[in-house]
C-alpha positions as CSV (number, residue, x, y, z in Angstrom):
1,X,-3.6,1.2,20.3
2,X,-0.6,0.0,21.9
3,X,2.0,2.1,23.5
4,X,4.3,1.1,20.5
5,X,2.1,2.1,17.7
6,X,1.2,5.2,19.7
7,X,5.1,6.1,20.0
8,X,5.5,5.0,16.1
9,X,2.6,7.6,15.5
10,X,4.2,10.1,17.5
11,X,7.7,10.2,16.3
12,X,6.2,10.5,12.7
13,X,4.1,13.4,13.5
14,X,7.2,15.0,15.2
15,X,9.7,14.5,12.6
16,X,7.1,15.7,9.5
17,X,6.2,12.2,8.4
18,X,2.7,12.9,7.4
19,X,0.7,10.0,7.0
20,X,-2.1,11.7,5.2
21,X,0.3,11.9,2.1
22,X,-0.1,8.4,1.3
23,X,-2.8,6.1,0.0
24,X,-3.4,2.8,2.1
25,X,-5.1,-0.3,1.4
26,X,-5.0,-4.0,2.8
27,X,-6.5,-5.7,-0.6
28,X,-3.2,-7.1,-2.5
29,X,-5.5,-7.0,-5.9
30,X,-6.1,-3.2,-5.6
31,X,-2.6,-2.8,-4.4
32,X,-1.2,-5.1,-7.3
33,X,-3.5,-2.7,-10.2
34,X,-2.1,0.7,-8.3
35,X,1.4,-0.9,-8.3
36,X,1.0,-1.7,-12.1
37,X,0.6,1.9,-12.7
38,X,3.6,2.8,-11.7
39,X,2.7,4.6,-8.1
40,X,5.6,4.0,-6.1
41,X,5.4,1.4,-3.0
42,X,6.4,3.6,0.4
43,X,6.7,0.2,2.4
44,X,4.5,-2.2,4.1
45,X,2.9,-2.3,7.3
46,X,2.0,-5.1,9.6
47,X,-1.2,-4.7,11.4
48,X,-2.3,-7.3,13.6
49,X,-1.9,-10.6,11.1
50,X,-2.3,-8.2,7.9
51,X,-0.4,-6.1,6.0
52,X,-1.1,-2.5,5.0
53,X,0.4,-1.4,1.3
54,X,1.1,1.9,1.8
55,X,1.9,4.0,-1.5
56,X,3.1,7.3,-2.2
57,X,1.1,9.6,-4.3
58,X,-1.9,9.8,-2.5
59,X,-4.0,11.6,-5.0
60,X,-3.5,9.5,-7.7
61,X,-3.6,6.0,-6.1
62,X,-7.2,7.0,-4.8
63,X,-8.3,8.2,-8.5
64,X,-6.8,4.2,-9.6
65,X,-8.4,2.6,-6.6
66,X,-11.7,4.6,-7.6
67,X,-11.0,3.5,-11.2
68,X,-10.4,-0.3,-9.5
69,X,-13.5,-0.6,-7.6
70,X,-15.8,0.8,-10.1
71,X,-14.9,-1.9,-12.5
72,X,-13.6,0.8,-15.1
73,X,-10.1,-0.1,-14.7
74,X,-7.9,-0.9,-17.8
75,X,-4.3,-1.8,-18.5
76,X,-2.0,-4.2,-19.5
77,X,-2.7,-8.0,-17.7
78,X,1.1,-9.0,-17.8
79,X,1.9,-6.1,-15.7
80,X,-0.5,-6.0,-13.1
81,X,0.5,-10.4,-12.9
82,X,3.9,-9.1,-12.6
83,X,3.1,-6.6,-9.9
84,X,0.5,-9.3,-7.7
85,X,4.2,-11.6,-7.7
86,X,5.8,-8.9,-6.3
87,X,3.5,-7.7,-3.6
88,X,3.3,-11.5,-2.7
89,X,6.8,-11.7,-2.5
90,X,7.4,-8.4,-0.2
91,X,4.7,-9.7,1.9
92,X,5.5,-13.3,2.2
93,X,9.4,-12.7,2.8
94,X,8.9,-10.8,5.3
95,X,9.9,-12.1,9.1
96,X,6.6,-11.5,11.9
97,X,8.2,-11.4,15.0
């Protein structure tokens, strides 16, 4: 852990930010199904040469990434398309410095 993702850590446990409210996942296909149903996107974060998805709602992405991985999930196509562009876009427009 580097001294900036330690103080990153740090300033969000001081100031109530509590991590363990939100679901996390680096695969952009489970990300694009939990996106499609409507859990809200809390931002993205860059680790190492990946990107996290980070989603609000932690209870209910985990019950669709459940659904995902297990093969049982349904929905409409055209949205979960729509919602793969999008998380492509976020992560391809964003500048690594």
């Amino acid at each position: 852990m580097t001294l900036l993702s330690f103080l990153q850590f740090y300033y969000k446990f001081i100031k109530g930010d509590k991590t363990m409210d939100k679901f996390k996942t680096k695969d952009i296909f489970e990300a694009s199904f939990i996106y499609s149903q409507d859990v809200d996107l809390a931002n993205l974060e860059l680790d190492s040469n990946y990107y996290w998805f980070v989603f609000m709602q932690k209870e209910n992405a985990e019950k669709l990434s459940s659904l995902y991985w297990s093969g049982k999930a349904e929905g409409n196509i055209k949205k979960f398309v729509d919602s793969l562009k999008t998380l492509k876009d976020l992560v391809f427009s964003r500048k690594r410095d």
